[in-house]
VEXSEDREN-944317 format. One record per residue: chain; x, y, z of N, C-alpha, C in turn. Coordinates in Angstrom, 3 decimals. Atoms other than C-alpha are relative to their C-alpha. Last residue first. Layout:
% residues N
chain	npx	npy	npz	capx	capy	capz	cpx	cpy	cpz
A	X	Y	Z	X	Y	Z	X	Y	Z;
...
This chain:
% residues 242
chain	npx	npy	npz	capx	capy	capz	cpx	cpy	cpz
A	-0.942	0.010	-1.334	122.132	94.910	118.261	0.883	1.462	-0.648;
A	0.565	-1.413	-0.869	119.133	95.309	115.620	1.308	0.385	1.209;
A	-0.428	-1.533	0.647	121.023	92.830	113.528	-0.842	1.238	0.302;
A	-1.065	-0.238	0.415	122.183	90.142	115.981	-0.301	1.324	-0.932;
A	-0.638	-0.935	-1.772	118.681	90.411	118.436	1.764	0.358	-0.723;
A	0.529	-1.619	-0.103	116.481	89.993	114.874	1.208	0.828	1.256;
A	-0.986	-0.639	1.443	119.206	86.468	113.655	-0.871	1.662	0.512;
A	-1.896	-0.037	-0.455	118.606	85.225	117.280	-0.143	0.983	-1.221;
A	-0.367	-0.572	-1.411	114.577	85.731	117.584	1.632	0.387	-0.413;
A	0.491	-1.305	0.308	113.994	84.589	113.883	0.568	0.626	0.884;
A	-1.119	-0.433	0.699	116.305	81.298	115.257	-0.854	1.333	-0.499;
A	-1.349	-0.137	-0.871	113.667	81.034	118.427	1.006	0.818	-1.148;
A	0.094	-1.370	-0.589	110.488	81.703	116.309	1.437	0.225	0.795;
A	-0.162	-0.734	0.901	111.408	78.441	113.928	-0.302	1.916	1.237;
A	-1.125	-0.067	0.002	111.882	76.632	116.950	0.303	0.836	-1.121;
A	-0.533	-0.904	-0.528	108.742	77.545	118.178	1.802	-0.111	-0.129;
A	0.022	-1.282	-0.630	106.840	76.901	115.546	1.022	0.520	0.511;
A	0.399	-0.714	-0.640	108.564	73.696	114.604	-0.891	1.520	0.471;
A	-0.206	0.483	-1.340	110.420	73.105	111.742	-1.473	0.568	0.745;
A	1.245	1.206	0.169	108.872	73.482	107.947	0.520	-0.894	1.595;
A	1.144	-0.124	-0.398	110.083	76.902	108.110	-0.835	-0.949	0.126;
A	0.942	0.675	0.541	113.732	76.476	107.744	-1.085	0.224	0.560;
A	0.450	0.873	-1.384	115.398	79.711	108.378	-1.224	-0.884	-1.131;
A	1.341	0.989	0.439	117.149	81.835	105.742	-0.210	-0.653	1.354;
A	-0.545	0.811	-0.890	119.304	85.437	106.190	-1.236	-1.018	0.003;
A	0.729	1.494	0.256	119.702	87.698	103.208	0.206	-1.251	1.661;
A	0.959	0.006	-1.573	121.457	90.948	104.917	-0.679	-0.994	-0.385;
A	-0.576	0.657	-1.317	124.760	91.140	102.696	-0.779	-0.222	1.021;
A	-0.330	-0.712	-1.080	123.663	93.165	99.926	0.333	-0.944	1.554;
A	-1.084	-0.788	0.335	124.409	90.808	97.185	0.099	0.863	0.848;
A	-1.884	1.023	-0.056	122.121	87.962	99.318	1.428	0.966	-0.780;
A	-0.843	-0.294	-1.190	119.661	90.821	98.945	0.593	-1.152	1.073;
A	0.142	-1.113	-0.254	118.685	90.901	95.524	0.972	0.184	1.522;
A	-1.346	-0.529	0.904	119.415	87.340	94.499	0.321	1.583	0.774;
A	-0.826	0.490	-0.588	116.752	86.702	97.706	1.455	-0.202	-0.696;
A	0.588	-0.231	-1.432	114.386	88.753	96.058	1.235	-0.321	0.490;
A	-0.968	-1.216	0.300	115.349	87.746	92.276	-0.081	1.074	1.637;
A	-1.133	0.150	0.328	114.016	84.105	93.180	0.722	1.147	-0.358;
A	-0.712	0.039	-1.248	111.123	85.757	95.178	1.201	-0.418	-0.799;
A	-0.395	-1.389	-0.757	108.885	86.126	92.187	1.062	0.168	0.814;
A	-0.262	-0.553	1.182	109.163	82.550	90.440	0.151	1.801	0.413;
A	-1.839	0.240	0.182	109.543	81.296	93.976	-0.033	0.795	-1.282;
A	-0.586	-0.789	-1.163	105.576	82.821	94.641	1.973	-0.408	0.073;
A	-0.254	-1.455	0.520	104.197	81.795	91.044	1.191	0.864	1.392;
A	-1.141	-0.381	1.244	105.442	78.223	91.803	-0.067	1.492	-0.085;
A	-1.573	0.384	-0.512	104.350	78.164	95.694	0.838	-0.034	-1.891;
A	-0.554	-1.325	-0.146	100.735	79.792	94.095	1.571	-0.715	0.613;
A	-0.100	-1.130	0.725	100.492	77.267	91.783	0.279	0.650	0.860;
A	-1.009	0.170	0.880	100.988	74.140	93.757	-0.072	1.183	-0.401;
A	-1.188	-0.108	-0.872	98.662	75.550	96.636	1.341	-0.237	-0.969;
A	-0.088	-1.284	0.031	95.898	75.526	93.951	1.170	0.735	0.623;
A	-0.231	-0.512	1.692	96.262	72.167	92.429	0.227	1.931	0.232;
A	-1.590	0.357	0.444	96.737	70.592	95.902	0.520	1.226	-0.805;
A	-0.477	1.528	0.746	93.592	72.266	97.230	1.096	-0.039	-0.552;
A	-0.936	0.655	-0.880	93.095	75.169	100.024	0.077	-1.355	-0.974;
A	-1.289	-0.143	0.549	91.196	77.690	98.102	1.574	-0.513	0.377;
A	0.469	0.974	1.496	87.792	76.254	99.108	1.691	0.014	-1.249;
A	-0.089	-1.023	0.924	89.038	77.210	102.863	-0.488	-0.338	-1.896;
A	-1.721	-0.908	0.359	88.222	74.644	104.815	-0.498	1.470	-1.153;
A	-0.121	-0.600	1.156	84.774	74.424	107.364	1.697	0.186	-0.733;
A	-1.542	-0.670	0.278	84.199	72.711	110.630	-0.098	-0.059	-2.119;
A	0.040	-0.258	1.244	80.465	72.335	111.964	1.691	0.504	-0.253;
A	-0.348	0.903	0.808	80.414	70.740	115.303	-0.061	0.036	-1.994;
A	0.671	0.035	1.353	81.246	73.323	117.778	-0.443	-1.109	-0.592;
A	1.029	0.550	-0.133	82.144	72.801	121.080	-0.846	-0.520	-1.527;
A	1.713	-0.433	-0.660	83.268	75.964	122.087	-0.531	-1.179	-0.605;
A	-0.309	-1.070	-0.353	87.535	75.052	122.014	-2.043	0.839	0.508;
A	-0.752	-0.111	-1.387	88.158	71.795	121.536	-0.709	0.884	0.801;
A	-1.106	-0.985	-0.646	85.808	71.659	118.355	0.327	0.169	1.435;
A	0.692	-1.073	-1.304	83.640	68.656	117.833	1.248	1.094	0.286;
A	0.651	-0.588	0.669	84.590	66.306	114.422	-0.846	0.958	0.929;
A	0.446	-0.359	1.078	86.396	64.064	115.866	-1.055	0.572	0.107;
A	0.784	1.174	0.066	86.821	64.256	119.849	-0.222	0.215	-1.528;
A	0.520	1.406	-1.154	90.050	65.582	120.877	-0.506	-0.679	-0.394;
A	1.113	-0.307	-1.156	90.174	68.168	117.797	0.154	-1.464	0.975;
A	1.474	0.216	-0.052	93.098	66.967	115.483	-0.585	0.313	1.494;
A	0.808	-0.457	-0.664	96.431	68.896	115.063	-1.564	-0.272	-0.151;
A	-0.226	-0.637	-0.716	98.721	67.701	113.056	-0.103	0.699	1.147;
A	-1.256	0.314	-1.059	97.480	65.614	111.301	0.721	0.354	0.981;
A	0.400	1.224	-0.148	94.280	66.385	109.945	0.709	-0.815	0.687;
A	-0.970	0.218	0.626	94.926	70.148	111.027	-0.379	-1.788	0.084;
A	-0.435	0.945	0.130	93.138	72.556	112.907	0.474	-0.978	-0.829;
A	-0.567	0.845	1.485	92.365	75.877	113.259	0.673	-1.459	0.381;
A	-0.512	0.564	-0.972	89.484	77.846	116.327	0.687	-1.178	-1.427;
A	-0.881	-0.282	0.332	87.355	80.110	114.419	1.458	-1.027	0.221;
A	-0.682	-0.363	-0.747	84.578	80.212	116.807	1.331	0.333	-0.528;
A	0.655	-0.721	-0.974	81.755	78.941	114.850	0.760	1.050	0.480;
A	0.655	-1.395	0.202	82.970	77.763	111.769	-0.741	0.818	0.996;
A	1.669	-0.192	-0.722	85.517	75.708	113.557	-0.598	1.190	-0.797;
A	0.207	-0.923	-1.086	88.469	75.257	110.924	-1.426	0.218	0.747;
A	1.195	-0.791	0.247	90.269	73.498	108.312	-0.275	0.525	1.666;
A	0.302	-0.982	-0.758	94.184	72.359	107.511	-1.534	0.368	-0.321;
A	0.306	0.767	-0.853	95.122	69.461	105.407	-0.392	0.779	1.648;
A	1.488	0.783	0.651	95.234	71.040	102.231	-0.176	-0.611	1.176;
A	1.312	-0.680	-0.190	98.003	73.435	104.014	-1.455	-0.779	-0.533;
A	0.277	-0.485	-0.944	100.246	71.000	105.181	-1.280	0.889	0.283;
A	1.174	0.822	-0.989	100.045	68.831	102.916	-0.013	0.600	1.005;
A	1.134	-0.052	0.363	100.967	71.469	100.127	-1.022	-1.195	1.163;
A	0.394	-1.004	-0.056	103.782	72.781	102.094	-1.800	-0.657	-0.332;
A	0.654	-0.259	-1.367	105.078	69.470	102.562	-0.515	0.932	0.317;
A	0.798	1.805	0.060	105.388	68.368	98.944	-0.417	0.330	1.111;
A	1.373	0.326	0.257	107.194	72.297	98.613	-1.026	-1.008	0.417;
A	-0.053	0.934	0.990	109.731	72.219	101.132	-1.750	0.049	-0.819;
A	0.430	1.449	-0.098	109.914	75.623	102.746	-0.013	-1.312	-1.310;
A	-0.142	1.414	0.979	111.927	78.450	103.463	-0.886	-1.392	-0.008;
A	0.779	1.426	-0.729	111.039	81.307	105.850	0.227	-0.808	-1.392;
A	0.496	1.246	0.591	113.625	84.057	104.213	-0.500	-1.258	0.607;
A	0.179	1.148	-0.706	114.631	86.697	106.511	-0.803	-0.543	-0.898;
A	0.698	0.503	1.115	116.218	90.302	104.880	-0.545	-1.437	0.669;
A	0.205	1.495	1.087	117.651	91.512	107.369	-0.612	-0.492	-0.246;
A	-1.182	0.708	-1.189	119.187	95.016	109.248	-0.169	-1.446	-0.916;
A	0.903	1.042	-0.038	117.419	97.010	105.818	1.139	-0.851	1.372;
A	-0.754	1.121	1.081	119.156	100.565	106.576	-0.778	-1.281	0.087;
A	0.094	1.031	-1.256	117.117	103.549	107.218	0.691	-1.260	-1.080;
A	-0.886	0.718	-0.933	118.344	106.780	106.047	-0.322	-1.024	0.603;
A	0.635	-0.304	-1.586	114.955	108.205	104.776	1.492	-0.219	0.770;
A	0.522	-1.428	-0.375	116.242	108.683	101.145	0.001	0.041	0.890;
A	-1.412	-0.753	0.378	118.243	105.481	100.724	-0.884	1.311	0.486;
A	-0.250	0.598	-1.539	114.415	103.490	102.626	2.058	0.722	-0.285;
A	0.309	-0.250	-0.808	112.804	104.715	99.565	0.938	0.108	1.475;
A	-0.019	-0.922	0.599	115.278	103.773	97.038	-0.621	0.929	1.186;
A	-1.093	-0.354	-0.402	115.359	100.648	98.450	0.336	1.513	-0.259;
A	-0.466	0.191	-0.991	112.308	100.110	98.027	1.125	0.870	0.681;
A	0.479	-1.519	-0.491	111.942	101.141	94.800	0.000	-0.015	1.388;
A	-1.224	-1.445	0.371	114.690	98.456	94.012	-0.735	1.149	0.378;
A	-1.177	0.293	-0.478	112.810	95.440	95.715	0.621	1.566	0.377;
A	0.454	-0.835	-1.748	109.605	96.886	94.589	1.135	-0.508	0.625;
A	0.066	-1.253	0.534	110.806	95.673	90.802	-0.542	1.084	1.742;
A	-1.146	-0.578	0.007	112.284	92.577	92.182	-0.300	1.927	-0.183;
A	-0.596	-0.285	1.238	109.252	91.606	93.343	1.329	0.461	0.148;
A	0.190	1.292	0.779	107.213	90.769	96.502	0.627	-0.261	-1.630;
A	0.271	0.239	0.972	108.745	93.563	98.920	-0.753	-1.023	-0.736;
A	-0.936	-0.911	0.817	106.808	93.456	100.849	1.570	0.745	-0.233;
A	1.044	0.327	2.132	104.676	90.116	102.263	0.457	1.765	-0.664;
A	0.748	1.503	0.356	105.156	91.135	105.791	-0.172	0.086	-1.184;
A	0.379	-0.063	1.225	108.042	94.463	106.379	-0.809	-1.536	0.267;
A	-0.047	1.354	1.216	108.674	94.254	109.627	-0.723	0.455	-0.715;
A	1.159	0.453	0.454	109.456	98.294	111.760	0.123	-1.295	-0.592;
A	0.008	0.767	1.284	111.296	100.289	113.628	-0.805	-0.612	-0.411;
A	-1.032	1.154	-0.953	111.488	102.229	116.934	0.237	-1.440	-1.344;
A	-1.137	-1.351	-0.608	109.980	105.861	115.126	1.327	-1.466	0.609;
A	-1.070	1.245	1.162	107.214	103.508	113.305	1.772	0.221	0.784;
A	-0.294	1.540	-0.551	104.799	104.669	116.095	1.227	-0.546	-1.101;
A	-0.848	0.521	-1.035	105.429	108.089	115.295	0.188	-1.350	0.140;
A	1.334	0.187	-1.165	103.798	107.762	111.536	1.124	-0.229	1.113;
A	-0.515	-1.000	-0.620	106.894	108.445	108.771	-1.293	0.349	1.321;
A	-1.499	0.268	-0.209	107.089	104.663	107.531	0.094	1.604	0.777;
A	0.465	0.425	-1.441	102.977	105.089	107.205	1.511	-0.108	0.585;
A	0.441	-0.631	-0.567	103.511	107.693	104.496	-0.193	-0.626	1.548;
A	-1.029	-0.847	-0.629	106.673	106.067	102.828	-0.992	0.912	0.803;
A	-1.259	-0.215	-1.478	104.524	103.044	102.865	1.012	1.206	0.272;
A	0.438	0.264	-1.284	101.480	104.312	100.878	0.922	-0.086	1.160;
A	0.245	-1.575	-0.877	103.929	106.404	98.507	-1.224	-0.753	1.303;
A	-1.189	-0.393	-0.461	105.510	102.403	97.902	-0.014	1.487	0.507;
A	-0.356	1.219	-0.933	102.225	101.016	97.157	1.156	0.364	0.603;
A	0.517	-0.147	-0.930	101.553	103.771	94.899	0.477	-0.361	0.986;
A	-0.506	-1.416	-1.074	104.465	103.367	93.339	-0.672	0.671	0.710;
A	-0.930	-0.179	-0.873	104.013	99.794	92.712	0.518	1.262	0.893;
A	-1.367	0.050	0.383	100.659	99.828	91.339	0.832	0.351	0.881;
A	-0.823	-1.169	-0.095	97.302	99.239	92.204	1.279	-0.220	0.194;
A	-0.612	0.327	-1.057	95.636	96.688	90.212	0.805	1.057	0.480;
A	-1.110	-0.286	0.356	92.442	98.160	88.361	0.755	-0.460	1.199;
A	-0.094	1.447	0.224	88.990	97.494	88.878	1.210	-0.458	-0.424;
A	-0.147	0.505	1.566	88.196	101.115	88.260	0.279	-1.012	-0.277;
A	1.253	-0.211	0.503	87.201	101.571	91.991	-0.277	0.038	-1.591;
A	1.069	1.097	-0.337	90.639	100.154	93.102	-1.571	0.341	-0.507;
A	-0.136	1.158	0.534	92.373	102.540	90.950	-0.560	-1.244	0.450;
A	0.738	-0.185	1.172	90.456	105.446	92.554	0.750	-1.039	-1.037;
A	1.216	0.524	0.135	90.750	103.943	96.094	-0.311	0.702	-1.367;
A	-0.079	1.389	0.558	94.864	103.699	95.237	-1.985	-0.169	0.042;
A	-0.565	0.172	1.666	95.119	107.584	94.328	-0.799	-1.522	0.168;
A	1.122	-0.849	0.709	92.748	108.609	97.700	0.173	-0.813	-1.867;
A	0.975	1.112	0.192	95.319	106.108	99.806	-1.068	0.701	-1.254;
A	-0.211	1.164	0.513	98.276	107.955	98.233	-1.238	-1.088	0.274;
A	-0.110	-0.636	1.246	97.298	111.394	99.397	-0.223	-1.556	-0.907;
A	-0.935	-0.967	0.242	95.369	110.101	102.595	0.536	0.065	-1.298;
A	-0.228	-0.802	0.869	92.177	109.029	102.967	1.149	1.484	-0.022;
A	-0.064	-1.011	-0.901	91.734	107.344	106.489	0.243	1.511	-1.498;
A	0.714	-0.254	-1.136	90.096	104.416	104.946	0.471	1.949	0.478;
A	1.284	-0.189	1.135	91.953	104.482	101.441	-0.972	0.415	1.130;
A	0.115	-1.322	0.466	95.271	104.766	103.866	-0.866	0.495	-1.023;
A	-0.109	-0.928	-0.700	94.234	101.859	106.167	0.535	1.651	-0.500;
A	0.823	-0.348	-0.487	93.435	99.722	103.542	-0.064	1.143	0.614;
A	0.819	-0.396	1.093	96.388	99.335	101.731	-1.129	0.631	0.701;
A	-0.544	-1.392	0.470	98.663	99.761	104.954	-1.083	0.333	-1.229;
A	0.336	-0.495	-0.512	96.783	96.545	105.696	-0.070	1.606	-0.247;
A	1.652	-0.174	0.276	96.973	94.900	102.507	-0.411	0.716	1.244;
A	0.633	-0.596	0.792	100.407	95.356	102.227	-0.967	0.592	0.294;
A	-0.238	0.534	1.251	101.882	94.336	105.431	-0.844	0.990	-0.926;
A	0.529	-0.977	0.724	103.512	96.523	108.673	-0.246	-1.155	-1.521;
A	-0.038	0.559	1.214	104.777	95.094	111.622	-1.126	0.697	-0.912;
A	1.566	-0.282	0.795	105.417	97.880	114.139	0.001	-1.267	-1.412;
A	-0.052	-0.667	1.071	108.963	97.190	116.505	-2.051	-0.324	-0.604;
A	0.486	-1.053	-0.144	108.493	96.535	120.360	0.265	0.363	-1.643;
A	-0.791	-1.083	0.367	110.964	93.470	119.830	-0.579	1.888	0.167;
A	-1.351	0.245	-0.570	109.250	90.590	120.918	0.935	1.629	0.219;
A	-0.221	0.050	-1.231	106.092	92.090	120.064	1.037	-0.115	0.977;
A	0.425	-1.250	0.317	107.123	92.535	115.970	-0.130	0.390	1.679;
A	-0.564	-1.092	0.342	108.616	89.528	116.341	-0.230	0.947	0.606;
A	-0.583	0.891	-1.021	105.817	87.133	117.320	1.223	1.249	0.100;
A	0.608	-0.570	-0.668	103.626	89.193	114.753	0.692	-0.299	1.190;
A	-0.045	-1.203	0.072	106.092	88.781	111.882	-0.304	0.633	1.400;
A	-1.591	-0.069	-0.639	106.416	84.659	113.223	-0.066	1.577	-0.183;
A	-0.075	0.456	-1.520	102.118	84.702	112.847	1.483	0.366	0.578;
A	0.432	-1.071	-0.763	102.418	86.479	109.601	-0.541	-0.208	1.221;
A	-0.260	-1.107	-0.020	104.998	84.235	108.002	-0.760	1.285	1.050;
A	0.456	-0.535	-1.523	103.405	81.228	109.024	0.753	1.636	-0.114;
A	-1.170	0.494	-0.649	104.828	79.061	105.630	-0.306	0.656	1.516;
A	-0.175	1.190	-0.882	101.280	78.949	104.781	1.092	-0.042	0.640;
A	1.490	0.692	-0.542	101.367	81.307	101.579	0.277	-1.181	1.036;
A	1.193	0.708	0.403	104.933	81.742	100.950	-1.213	-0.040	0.872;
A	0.443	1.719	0.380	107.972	83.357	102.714	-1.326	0.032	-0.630;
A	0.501	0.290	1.125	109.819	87.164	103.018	-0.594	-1.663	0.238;
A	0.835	1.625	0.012	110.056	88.666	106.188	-0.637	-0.119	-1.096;
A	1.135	0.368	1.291	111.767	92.243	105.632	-0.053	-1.916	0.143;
A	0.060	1.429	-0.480	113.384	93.795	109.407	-0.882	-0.337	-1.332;
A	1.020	0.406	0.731	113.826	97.994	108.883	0.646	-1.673	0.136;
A	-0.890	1.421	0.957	115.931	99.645	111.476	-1.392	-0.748	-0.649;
A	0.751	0.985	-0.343	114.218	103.174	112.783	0.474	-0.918	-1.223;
A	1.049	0.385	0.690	117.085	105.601	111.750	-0.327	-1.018	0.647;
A	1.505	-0.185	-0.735	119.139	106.946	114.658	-1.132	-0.056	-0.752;
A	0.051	0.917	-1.214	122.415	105.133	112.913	-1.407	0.259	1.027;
A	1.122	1.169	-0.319	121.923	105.901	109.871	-0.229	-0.642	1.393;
A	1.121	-0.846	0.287	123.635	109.571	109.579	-1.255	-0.696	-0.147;
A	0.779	-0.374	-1.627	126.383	107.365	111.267	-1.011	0.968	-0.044;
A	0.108	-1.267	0.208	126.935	105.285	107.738	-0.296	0.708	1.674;
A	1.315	-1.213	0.820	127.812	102.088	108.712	0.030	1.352	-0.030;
A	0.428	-1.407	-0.257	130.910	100.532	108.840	-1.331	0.263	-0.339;
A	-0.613	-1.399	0.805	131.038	96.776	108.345	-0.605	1.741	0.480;
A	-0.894	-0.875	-0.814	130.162	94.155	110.842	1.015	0.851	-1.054;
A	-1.533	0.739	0.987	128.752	91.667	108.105	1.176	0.661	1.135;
A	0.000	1.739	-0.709	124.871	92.355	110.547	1.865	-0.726	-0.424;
A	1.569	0.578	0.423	125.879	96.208	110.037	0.244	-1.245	0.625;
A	-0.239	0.726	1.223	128.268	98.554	112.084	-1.088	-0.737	-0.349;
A	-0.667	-0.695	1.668	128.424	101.467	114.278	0.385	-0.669	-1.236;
A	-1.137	0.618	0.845	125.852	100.047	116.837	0.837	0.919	-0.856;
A	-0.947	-0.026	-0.266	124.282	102.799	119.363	0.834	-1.224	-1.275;
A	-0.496	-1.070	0.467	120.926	103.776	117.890	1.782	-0.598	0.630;
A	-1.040	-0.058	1.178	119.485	100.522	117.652	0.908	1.088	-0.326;
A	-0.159	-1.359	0.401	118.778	100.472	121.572	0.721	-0.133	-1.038;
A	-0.917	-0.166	0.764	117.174	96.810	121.769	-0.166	1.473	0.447;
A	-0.112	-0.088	1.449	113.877	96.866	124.040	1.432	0.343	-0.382;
């Protein structure tokens, strides 16, 4: 594993602070529905011995284990209410101080705003940890949406495939146990995938304003490869953990 404690500069090779330097380095994977974000996080996250960390888990896991902040968000979730940013941000500064986080951590799917951008940061100014980079999975819309409308799945076993991309051997029998019942998602059509890739740039465009001024914005096309998209993640994590 990386030792982040020895650099004395950032990814721009500027000074850093040295009261940051034995902070656990923070890694934020920003992309869209489909782009694979939380497959490349998890690829990462192993690679590197760091903790990936998304919303909805952290959500859960502190309503489950009822801590200060999960207690707040299961009484806005039980009023039907969306829970808010500063929850969401006392959830992570509680799981951000859990040993395991101690070697660093990916952000999946947070920030998603500008406005958690800045509390963010705010957070992560207090603790001493610096963001190493920001990683933007990029994709082309037109191919986003055939990618994902064209994706379903063994209901037996789970097992994903792809009209193009990836068809079962024998139509309509899964590779994998056999199956012959395959199921999509109902929330996998044009009309729906269009919307969320607009609402999701309409968010993210002050995201990647955000931290393209701090100097750690770093993009990768996502409509390559898997594993060529995991390779350049790989390079740009081993330059700013180094």
């Amino acid at each position: 594993m990386t030792d982040h404690t020895k650099s004395t500069t950032d990814v721009n090779g500027a000074l850093r602070d040295p009261s940051c330097l034995s902070a656990p380095p923070v890694l934020i994977l920003l992309g869209p529905p489909g782009a694979g974000k939380g497959t490349q996080a998890r690829m990462l996250a192993n690679h590197f011995e760091l903790v990936q960390l998304s919303t909805g888990d952290m959500l859960r896991a502190a309503v489950a284990a009822g801590t200060e902040a999960g207690q707040k968000a299961r009484a806005v979730m039980e009023a039907g209410d969306l829970v808010s940013d500063a929850i969401v941000t006392a959830i992570l500064r509680e799981r951000l101080a859990e040993p395991d986080c101690r070697a660093g951590v990916i952000l999946d799917g947070f920030p998603r705003t500008g406005a958690q951008a800045e509390a963010l940061d705010a957070l992560l100014a207090r603790a001493g940890q610096p963001v190493a980079a920001a990683i933007s999975l990029d994709v082309d819309d037109a191919s986003m949406v055939e990618r994902i409308t064209g994706r379903f799945a063994c209901a037996t076993c789970g097992e994903g495939y792809h009209e193009r991309y990836k068809k079962p051997l024998q139509s309509g029998i899964c590779d994998t146990c056999g199956g012959t019942d395959m199921t999509r998602r109902a929330d996998d059509t044009a009309e729906t995938v269009t919307s969320r890739l607009a609402a999701y740039h309409a968010q993210t465009a002050p995201l990647i304003a955000h931290y393209a001024g701090r100097g750690v914005l770093r993009r990768v096309d996502a409509m390559a490869e898997i594993d060529t998209v995991a390779n350049e993640l790989t390079a740009i994590a081993e330059r700013a953990l180094a």
